[in-house]
N, C-alpha and C positions, 0 to 999 in steps of 0.2 A: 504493500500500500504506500503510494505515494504523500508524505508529509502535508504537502499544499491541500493534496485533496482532503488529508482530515481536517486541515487549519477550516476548510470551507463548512464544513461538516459542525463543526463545533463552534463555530459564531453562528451558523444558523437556528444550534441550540440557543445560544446566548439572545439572538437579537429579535429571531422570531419570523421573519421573512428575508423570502430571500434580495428583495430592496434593500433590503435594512444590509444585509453582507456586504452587496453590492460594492455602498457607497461606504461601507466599512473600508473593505478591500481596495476601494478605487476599481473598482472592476464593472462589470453589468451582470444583468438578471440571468442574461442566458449563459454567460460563461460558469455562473454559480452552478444553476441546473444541469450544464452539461459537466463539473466536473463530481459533481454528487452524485451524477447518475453512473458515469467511471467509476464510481467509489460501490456503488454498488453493486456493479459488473464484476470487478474484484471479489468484493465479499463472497456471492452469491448471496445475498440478505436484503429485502425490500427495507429501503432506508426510511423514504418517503411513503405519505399517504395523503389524498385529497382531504383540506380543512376550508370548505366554502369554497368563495374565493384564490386562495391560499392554499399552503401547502403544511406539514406537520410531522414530526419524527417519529416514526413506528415505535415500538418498545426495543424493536432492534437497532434502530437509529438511534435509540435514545442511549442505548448502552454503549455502541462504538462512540457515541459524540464525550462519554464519561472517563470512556479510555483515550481520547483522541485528547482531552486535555492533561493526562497525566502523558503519552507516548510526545507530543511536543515541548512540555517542561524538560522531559529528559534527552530529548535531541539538542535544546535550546543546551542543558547542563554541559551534555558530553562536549560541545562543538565549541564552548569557551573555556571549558575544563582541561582541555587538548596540550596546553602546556599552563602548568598551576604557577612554574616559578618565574615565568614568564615576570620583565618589569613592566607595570601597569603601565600603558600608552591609551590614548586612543581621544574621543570628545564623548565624556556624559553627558548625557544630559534631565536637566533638574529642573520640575515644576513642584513650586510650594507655593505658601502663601507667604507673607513679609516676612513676618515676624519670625518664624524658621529659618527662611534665608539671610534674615539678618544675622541673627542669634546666634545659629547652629549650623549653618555652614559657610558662611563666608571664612569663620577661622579655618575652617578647613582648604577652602579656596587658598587663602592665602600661605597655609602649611605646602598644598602641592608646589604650588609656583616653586618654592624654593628646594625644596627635597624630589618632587614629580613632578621635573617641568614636559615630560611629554604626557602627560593626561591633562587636558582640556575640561574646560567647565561651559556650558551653556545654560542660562537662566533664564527660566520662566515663569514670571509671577502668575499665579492662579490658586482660586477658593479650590476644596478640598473636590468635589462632583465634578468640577473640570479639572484639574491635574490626575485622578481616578480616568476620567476618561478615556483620556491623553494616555495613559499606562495602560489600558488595558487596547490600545489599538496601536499599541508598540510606539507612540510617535515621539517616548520620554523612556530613560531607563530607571529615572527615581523620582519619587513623589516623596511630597514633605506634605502632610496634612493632618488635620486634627479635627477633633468632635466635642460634645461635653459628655460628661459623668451623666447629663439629665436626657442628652438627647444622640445615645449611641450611634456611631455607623461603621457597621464593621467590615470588612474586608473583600470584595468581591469575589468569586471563585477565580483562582487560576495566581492569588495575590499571595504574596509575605509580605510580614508585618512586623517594623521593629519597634516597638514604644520606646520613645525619647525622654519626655518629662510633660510635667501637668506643672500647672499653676492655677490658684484660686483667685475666681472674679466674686467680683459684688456690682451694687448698683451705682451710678455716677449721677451726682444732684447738683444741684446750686448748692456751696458752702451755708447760705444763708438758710436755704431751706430744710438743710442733713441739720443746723443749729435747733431751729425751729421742732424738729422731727425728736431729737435730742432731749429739749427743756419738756417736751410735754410727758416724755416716757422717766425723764427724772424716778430715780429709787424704783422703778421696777428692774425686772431681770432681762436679760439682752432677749432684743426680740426674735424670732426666727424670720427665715425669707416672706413667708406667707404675709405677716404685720409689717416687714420693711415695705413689701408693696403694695399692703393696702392703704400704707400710710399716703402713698403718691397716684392713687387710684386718677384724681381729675389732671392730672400732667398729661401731655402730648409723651409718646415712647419714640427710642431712634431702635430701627433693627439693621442688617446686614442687607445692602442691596446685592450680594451674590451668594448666601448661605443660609437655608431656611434655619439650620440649628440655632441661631440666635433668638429667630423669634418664636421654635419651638419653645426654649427654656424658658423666655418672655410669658409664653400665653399659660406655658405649665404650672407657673408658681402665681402667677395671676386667678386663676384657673381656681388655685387652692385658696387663694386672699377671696372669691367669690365676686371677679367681675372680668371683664373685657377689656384688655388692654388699647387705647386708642394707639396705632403704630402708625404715626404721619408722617415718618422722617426714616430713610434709609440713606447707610453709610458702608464700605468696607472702610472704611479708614478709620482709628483710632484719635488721630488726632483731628478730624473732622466731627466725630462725635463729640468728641469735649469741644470742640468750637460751639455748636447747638447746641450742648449743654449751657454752658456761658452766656450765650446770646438768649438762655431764657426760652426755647425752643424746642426742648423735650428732655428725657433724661432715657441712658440705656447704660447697657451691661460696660465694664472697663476691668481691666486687670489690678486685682485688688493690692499687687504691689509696683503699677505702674508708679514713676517719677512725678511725684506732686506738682499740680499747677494749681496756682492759685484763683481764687473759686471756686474749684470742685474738690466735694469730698466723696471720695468711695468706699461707701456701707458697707458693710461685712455682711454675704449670705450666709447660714444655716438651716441647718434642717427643713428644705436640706440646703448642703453644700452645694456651689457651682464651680466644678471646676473644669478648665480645658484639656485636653490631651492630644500630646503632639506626637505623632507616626513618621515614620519611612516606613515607604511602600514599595514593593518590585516585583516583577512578572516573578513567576514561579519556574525556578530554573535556572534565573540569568544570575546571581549571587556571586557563579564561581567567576563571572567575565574578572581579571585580575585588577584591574579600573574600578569597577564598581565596588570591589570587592572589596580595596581598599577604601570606599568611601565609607561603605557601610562599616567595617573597622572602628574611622575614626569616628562615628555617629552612635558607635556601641562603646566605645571609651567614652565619650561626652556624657552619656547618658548614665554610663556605670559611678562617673567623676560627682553626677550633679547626684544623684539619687533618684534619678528620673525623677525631680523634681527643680523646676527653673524657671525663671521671669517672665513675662511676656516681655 
């Protein structure tokens, strides 16, 4: 069996039609069907079966597409694995979102230049559902991405997963108004998340304009405070949220050990906690490429250094 033909086989498990491969593949509908139908010539096993419109994977389809993702993990292994002490060369390439790339590999960046000046780095900033993307259609060989405690996203099939570090967030207010929130809970006991945000129920919210887990955790603990968050303002940017914040124009989620600005104070979550959690992510199989391999290295010393726990 030819390799290409199970790659075809096994996104059409993934994607669902064979359009969907297609434009995966960069390829068209009819080279999909004719190489699925060689696949099945092969086997001798009806792959395919009529679904409406559409088309669907037999229960024999469905088990070669189960093996077809484990027999190209280990093609992909052997064929980088080919020489292990090989000196790492080549261009990686890395989609995350800022705050990883700032963090947690730029020092690495900066480590290769001088010890690995033949491995290349290429950056690609993006939210966690597009750099996931981008990896699972091979067009990146690492992803840097993260989720919360409150609102999981775990791992695609076909993915490894290194957990980095977490950090806890809280809520970002007007200074003046976390006072206010303050003087009236005087000598009670610290409030939990539920009462910090029923305390700011009529505020306008900011959430993330490229990641719904923001304003999952948003509407969850609102949810539990017993109302509906108004979410009038989206941001990816950190420091555009604390701008709106400032300006008096909503308040949302910030890292609760971000660098203090003045005006904004950020509220400590409980019960529950909010915290984020940062990943490396890679096709399944590609670890040994000796490039990568070494990134992921120094990304599992980082992580091992901080206690997989670290700043935004």
């Amino acid at each position: 069996m030819e390799t290409r033909r199970l790659q075809y086989l096994y996104e059409l498990s993934r994607m669902g039609s064979m359009r969907g491969v297609a434009d995966l593949l960069g390829t068209t509908t009819s080279t999909v069907s004719q190489q699925i139908a060689l696949l099945a010539r092969e086997t001798g096993a009806r792959l395919l079966e009529p679904d409406g419109r559409g088309v669907r994977l037999t229960p024999a389809g469905l088990r070669l597409a189960d093996h077809a993702e484990d027999i190209l993990a280990a093609v992909d292994a052997a064929r980088l694995d080919l020489d292990p002490g090989a000196e790492p060369s080549g261009t990686l390439r890395v989609a995350g979102f800022a705050t990883a790339i700032r963090s947690t590999l730029m020092p690495i960046i900066d480590d290769l230049a001088r010890h690995h000046p033949k491995v290349g780095i290429v950056v690609l900033e993006h939210e966690p559902a597009e750099a996931q993307k981008q990896l699972a259609v091979d067009a990146i060989d690492l992803a840097l991405t993260y989720d919360y405690n409150l609102a999981p996203d775990p791992a695609g099939p076909g993915l490894d997963t290194l957990p980095l570090w977490s950090t806890p967030w809280g809520l970002g207010v007007p200074t003046a108004d976390a006072r206010r929130f303050a003087a009236a809970r005087r000598g009670t006991s610290g409030p939990d998340a539920a009462t910090v945000f029923a305390a700011f129920e009529d505020h306008d919210w900011i959430g993330n304009s490229r990641n719904i887990a923001d304003e999952t955790v948003l509407r969850m603990i609102s949810a539990m405070a017993g109302f509906t968050p108004r979410l009038r303002h989206q941001s990816d940017s950190l420091d555009l949220v604390e701008d709106l914040i400032l300006a008096g124009m909503g308040i949302g989620l910030l890292p609760g050990n971000r660098p203090e600005r003045k005006g904004i104070t950020i509220l400590p979550l409980h019960d529950p906690e909010v915290r984020l959690r940062a990943f490396a992510r890679t096709r399944r199989g590609r670890s040994a490429w000796p490039a990568l391999a070494l990134v992921l290295d120094r990304l599992a010393a980082g992580a091992m250094a901080l206690g997989r726990v670290d700043s935004e």
